[in-house]
C-alpha positions in Angstrom: -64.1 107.1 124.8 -61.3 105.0 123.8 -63.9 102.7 121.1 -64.9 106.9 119.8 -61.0 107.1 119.4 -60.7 104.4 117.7 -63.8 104.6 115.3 -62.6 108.0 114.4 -59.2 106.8 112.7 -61.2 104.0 111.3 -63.6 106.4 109.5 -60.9 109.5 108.7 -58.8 106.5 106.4 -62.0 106.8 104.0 -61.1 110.5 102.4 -57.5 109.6 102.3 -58.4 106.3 100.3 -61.5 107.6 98.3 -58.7 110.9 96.9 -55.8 108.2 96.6 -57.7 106.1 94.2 -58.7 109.2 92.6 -54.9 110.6 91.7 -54.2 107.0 90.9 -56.7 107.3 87.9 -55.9 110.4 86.9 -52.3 109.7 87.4 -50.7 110.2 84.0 -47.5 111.8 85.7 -45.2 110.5 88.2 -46.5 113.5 90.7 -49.8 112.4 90.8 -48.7 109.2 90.8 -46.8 109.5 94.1 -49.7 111.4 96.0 -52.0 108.7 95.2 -49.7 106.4 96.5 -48.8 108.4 99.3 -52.2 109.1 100.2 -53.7 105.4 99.7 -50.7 104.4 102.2 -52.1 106.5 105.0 -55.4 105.6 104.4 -54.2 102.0 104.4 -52.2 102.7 107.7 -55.5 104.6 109.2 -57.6 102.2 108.5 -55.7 99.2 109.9 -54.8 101.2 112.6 -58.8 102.0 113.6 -59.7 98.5 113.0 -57.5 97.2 115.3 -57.9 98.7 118.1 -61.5 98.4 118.0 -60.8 94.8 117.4 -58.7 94.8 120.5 -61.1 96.6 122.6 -64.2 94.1 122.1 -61.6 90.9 123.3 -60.6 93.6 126.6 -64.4 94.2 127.4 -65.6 92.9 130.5 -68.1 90.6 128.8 -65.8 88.9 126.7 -63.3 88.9 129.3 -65.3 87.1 131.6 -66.7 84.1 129.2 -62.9 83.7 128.5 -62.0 83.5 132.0 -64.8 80.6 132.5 -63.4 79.3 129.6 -60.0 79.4 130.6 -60.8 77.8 134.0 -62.7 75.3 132.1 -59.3 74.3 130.8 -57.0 74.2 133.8 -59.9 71.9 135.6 -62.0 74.6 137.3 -59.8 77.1 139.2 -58.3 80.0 138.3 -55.9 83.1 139.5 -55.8 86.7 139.1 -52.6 86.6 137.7 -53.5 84.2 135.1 -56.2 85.6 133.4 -54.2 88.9 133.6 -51.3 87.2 131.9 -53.6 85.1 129.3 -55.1 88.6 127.8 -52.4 91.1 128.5 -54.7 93.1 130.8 -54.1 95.2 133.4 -54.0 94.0 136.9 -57.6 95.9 138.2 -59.4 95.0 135.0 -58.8 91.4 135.8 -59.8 91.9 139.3 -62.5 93.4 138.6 -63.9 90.3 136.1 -63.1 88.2 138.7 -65.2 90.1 141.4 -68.0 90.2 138.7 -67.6 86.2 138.4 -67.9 85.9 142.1 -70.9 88.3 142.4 -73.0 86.7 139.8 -71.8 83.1 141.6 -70.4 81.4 139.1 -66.8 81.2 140.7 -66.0 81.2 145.0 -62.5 82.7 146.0 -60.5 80.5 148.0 -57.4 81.8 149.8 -54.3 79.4 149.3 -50.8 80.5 150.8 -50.1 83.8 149.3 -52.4 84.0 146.6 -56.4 83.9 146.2 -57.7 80.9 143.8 -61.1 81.0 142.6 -62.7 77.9 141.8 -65.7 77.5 139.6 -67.5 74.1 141.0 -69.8 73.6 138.2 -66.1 73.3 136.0 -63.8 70.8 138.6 -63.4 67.2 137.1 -66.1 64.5 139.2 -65.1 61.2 140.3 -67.9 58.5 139.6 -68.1 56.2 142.0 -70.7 52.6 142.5 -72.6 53.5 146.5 -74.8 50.8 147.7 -78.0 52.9 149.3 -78.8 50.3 151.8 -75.3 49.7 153.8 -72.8 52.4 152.4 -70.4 50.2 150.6 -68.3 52.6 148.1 -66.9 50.6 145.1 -64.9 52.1 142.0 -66.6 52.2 138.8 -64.5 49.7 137.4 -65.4 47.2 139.2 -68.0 44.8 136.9 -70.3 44.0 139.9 -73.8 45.9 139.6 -75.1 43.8 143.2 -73.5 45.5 146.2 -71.1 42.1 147.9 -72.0 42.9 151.4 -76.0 43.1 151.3 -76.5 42.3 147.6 -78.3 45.6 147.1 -78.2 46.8 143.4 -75.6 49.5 143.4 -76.2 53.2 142.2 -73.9 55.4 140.2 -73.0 58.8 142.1 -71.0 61.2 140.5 -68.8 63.4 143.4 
């Protein structure tokens, strides 16, 4: 209902610019002069106005609201609060629970309940830690190390990526 709103205001602007520009060719007197002017600034105002809030609208809907709280927790290395996707897009407080519910029912993020507050963390975002395993005895080494033969068994080590 809001996006009919919205339209409407964006599509009642077009008489008030269409008879502005109209008076402002025939304006050959200060009077008609002033109407066109007055009416091309509500038209102006109208259609701002309408655009706008439609604009605003499409970045509120649930769809875009939840690619940008992925994208968000993408940023702040895989977890993410209620609060802060409310604060981020100046939402209210039930719309952002509700994305986050969403997130959580389609899998992509797992709540996790930390002192007062619930974080949800999206495991396919957190930072990995790569780290050189030797298969055959279990030896962990950093990646840093140059060695590519494991030192206790001299197994070639593999890559694994936690």
């Amino acid at each position: 209902m809001k996006k009919l709103g919205a339209t409407i205001v964006a599509l009642l602007s077009i008489p008030f610019i269409t008879f502005g520009l109209v008076f402002l060719i025939a304006a050959n007197s200060t009077s008609r002069l002033l109407t066109a002017l007055a009416l091309l600034v509500i038209g102006v105002v109208l259609l701002v106005s309408g655009i706008r809030r439609l604009r605003r609208l499409s970045e509120i809907s649930e769809e875009a609201l939840m690619s940008g709280a992925v994208e968000m927790a993408s940023r702040q290395g895989g977890e993410l609060t209620v609060a802060q996707l409310q604060a981020e897009y100046a939402i209210p407080l039930d719309l952002a629970q509700k994305v986050m519910d969403k997130l959580v029912e389609n899998g992509t993020a797992t709540p996790e309940p930390r002192e007062e507050r619930v974080v949800y963390v999206f495991a396919g975002l957190r930072p990995g830690v790569a780290r050189k395993h030797c298969p055959y005895c279990g030896t962990e080494l950093p990646v840093r190390e140059a060695l590519r033969k494991c030192p206790n068994c001299g197994a070639q080590l593999e890559i694994t990526k936690t």
